[in-house]
N, C-alpha and C positions, 0 to 999 in steps of 0.2 A: 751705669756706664758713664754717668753726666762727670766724674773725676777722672776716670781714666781713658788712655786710649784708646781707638776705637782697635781693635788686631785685626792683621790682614795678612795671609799667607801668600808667596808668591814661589810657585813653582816650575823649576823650568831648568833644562841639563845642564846648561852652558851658565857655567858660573861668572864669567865678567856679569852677564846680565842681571844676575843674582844681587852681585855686589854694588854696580852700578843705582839698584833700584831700593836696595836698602839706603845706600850713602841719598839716595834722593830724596826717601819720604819716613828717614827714622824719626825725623825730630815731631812729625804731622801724626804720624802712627807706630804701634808697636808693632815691628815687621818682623814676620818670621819667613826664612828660606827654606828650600830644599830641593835636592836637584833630583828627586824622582817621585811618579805618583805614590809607592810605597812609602817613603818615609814622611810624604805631603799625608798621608791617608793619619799615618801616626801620631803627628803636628796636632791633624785636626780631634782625636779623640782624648789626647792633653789638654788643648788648648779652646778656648772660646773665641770661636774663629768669626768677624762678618764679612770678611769680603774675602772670595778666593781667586786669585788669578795665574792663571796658568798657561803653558807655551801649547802651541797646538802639536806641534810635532817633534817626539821626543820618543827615545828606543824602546819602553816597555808598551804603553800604550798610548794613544792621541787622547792633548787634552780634551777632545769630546767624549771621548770613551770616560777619561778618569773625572769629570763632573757628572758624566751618567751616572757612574758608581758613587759617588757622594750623596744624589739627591734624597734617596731613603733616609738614612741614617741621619745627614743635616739639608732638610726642606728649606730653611728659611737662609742660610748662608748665599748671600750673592756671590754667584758667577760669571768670570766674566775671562775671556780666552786675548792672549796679547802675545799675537804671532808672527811672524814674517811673512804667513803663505795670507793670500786674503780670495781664493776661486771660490767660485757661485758654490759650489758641492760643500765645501767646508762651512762655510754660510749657512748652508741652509742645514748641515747637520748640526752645528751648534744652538740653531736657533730649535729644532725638532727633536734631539735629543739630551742635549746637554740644559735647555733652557738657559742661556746663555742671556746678562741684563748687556752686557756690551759687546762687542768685536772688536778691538784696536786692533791694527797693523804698525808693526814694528819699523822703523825705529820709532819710538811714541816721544811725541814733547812732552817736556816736563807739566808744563802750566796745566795742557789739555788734559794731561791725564790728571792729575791733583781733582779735575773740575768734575773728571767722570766720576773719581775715585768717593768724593764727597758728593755727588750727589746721588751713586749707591747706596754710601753709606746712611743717607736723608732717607732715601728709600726702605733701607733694612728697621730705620727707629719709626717710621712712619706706620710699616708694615705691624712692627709690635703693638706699638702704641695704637692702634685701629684694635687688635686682639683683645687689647688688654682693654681696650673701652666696652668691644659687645660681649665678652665676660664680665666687666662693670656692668653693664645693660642688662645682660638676663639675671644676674645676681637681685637686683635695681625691680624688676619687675615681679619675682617671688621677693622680697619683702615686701611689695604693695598688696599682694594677694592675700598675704597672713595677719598685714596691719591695715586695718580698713580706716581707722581712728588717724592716720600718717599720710595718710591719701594725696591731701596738697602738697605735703612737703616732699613725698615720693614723687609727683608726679612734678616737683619745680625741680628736685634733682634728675630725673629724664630727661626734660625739656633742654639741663642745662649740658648733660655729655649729648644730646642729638645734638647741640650748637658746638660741641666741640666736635662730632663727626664731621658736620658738615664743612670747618672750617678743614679739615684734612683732608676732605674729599676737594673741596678747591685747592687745595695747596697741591695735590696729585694733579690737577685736571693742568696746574698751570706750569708744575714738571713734565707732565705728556707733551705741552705746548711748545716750552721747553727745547725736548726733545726732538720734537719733528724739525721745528724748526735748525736746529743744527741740519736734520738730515735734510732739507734743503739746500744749505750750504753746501752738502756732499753730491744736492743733483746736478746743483747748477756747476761745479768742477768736471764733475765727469762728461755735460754739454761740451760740443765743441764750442770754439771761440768764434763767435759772429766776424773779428776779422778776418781771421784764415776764409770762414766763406768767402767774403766780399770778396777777397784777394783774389780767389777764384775766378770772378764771376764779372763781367762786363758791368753788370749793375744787380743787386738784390736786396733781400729786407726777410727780414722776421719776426713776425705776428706771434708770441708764445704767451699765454693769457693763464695759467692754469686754477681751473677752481677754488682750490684747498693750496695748504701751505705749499705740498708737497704736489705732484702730478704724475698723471698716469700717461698723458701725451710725451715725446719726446722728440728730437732732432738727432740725426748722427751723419757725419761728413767723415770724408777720407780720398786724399790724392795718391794715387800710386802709380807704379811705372810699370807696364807687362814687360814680361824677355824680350820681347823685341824693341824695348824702349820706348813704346806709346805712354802715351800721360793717359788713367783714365780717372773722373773726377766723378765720387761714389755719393749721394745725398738722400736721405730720405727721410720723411716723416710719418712716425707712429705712432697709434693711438692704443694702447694697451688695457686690457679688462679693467674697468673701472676706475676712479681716481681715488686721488689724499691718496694714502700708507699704501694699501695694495696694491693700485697702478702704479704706483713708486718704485716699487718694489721689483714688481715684474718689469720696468722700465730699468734697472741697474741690470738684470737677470741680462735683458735682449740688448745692451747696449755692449755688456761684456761676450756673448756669443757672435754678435757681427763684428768685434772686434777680432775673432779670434777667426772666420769665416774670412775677413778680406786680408789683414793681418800677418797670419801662421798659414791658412789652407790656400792663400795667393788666388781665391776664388773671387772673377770680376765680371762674371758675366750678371746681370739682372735679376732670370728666373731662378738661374741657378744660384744665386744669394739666397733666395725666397726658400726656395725647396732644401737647403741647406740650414737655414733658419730655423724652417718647420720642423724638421727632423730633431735638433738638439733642442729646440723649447720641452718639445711631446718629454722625449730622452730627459731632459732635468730636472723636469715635473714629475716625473713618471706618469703619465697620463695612461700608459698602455699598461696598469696595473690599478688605474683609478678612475673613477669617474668626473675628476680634474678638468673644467671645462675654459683654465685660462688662456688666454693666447692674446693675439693682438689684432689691429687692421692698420696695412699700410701702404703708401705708392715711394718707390724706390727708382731713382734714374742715376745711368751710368753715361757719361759726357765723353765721348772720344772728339778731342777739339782740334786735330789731326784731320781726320775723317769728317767733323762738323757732324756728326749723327749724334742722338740722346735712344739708346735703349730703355726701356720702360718696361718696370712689372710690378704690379698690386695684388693684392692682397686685401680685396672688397672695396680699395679708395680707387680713383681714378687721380689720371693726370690730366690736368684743362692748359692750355696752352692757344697762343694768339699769333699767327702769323700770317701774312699779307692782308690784314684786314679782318680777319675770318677767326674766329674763337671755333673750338673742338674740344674734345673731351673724350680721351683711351683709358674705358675702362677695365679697373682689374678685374681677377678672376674671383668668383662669386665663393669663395669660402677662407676662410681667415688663417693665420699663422697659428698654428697651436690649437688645440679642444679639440673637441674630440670626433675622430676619426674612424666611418665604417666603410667598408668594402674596400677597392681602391687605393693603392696610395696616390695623394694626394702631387701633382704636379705642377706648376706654375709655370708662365708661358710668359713672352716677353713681344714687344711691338718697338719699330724703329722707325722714329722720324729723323730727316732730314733738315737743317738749315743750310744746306751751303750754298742756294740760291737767295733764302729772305734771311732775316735775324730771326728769332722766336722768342718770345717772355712765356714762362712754365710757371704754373703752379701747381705745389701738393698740400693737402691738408688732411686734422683729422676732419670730424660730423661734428665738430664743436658749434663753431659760429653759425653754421646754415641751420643747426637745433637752439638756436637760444629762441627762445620766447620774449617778446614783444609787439611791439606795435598798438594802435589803435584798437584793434584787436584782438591782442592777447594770445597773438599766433606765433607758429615756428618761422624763423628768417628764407628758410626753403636755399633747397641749394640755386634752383634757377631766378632766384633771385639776388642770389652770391655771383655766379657766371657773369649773369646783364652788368652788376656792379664791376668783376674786375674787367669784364669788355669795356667798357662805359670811361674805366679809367687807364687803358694797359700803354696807352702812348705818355703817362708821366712818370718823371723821374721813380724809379723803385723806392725811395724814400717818403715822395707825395705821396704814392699809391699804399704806402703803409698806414699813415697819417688818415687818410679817407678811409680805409678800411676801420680805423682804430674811432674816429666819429663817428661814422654811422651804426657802431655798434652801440655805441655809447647814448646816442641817441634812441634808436628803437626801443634800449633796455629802459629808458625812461620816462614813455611815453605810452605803458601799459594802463590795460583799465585800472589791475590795481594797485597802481604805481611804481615805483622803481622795481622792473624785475631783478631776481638775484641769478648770479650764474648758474646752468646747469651742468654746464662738462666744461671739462679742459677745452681750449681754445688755441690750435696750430696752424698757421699759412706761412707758407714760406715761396716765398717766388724766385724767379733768379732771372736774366737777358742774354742772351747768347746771341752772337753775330759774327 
């Protein structure tokens, strides 16, 4: 294949797209079209196909269905779906049955896509080339068994394809790395914008620290208007089943469901966010067909600035909050969004403070920073040693008060027995001032 080009089938009904996508990448690859799974299917047993991409929704079958039916016959052709629709369901059925190496949402750039397109294709020569070596390898080890007299030179030819495994197995590790890292890129987009909070808010700050490239903690805001024309201002932070890849993961999951909860279903009350949450995580996961234990933990506050009241509902975090002097802490209710569920359905409850005689400074977080490890020694930060710190600081600007929180982390973590500790979870605070 090192003379020729690499072939890539691209199937999908709507022929502008077809045409468009040849005139893009004929000159990079030999492209073949076809605007149905059936004559895509016929393409592929012609032709020596590495990359196949296809429309998600099209009259005979969904492109998840028509890469399901591919995978037998050609295993090793990457797949990869380039659609218009991009919902959680589709997602996750591409990614469970179709094995799907990408998901583009259409309309695609050109550059971006060249970049996926080739480094499938790095993937598909990698994938062989790894084959083709631990058949060199077991080949490699019966000649050394029959030639006893060859021994050294069989075993300096071993030595020398393990040093070319291992350079592929880095060269993978540093496409993996690669790859997160874009989806990074794709977390922090879908984050709201730290201005729009401020804008919100008398004064505020956010602490987002996350372990790994990628994070399982997350942030989600939203201003909207009830029928009756109240402003209500929706914020909450959450801490999702574990970090890197799969709290990422299930962080895109919960960020598109509460979008869709405050959004489409015009639901603004607190608990009933919560309880509404919990129902479509359980539902998308299918938890109530599996023993599926992921979900999240989080505290969620809804600002009627009208009224000056903050409704408040958790989901195992609490809200800590300072006014007249006096630090407090309402906490949530003791079982999480999502996992798994017996007897009962599960209900969420909500609590209402008042500022319209003091101002109030709120915060929500995940167990990140009150769990890091540090100190003299070598212990957890404790949450009542989080509280004391933002009492200690809640009359300075929300910006100071970030700043000291972000030191004193930094500090502890450096000053363990056995030296610089490393992070152990995702790290979330966000505070805000109302008056």
């Amino acid at each position: 294949m090192s003379q020729e080009k690499y072939r890539i089938l691209y199937v999908d009904d709507e022929i502008d797209n077809l045409i468009i996508f040849k005139a893009a990448f004929r000159r990079y690859y030999e492209v073949f079209t076809s605007t149905s799974a059936r004559e895509g299917m016929d393409i592929l047993k012609s032709q020596d196909i590495q990359v196949l991409i296809t429309d998600q929704r099209m009259p005979e079958i969904t492109g998840v269905e028509f890469l399901e039916n591919v995978i037998p016959d050609y295993p090793e052709t990457i797949r990869m779906i380039l659609t218009g629709f991009s919902d959680v369901e589709a997602i996750i059925q591409a990614i469970n049955k179709g094995r799907v190496y990408q998901y583009i949402t259409k309309p695609w750039d050109t550059d971006e896509l060249k970049i996926t397109i080739d480094n499938a294709l790095e993937s598909y020569r990698l994938k062989n080339e790894n084959k083709k070596l631990i058949s060199d390898l077991k080949e490699a080890n019966q000649r050394l068994e029959g030639y006893a007299m060859d021994l050294e030179r069989k075993v300096e030819e071993r030595t020398t394809e393990i040093k070319r495994q291992k350079e592929i197995i880095e060269k993978k590790n540093d496409d993996i790395t690669a790859s997160i890292n874009y989806a990074k890129h794709i977390q922090r987009v879908v984050l709201p914008e730290e201005g729009r909070i401020a804008q919100a808010f008398q004064q505020s700050f956010i602490l987002f620290k996350p372990r790994d490239i990628v994070s399982g903690d997350f942030y989600w805001f939203q201003e909207k208007l009830t029928t009756d024309g109240k402003e209500k201002i929706i914020i909450t932070a959450v801490d999702c089943t574990g970090h890197g890849v799969p709290g990422a993961f299930m962080s895109l999951i919960a960020n598109e469901i509460l979008n869709e909860i405050v959004n489409e279903k015009g639901i603004l009350e607190a608990d009933k966010i919560l309880n509404e949450l919990h129902k479509s995580v359980r539902k998308v996961l299918k938890q109530d067909q599996s023993d599926n234990r992921d979900g999240m933990d989080m505290s969620l506050c809804v600002i009627d600035k009208e009224s000056k009241t903050i409704e408040f509902a958790g989901a195992k975090n609490s809200l800590i909050y300072v006014q007249n002097g006096v630090i407090n802490a309402i906490k949530g209710d003791k079982f999480p969004i999502g996992g798994l569920q017996h007897g009962a359905e599960r209900i969420f409850t909500k609590q209402v403070i008042s500022y319209t005689d003091a101002p109030v400074s709120c915060y929500i977080l995940s167990d990140g920073y009150q769990d890091q490890f540090g100190g003299a020694e070598n212990r957890k930060f404790h949450r009542h040693t989080l509280k004391e710190l933002l009492f200690q600081n809640h009359q300075l600007d929300m910006g100071e008060q970030k700043k000291v929180l972000e030191e004193t982390l930094k500090t502890w973590m450096k000053i363990g027995l056995v030296g610089e500790e490393h992070q152990v979870d995702d790290i979330l605070i966000i505070g805000f001032a109302l008056a």
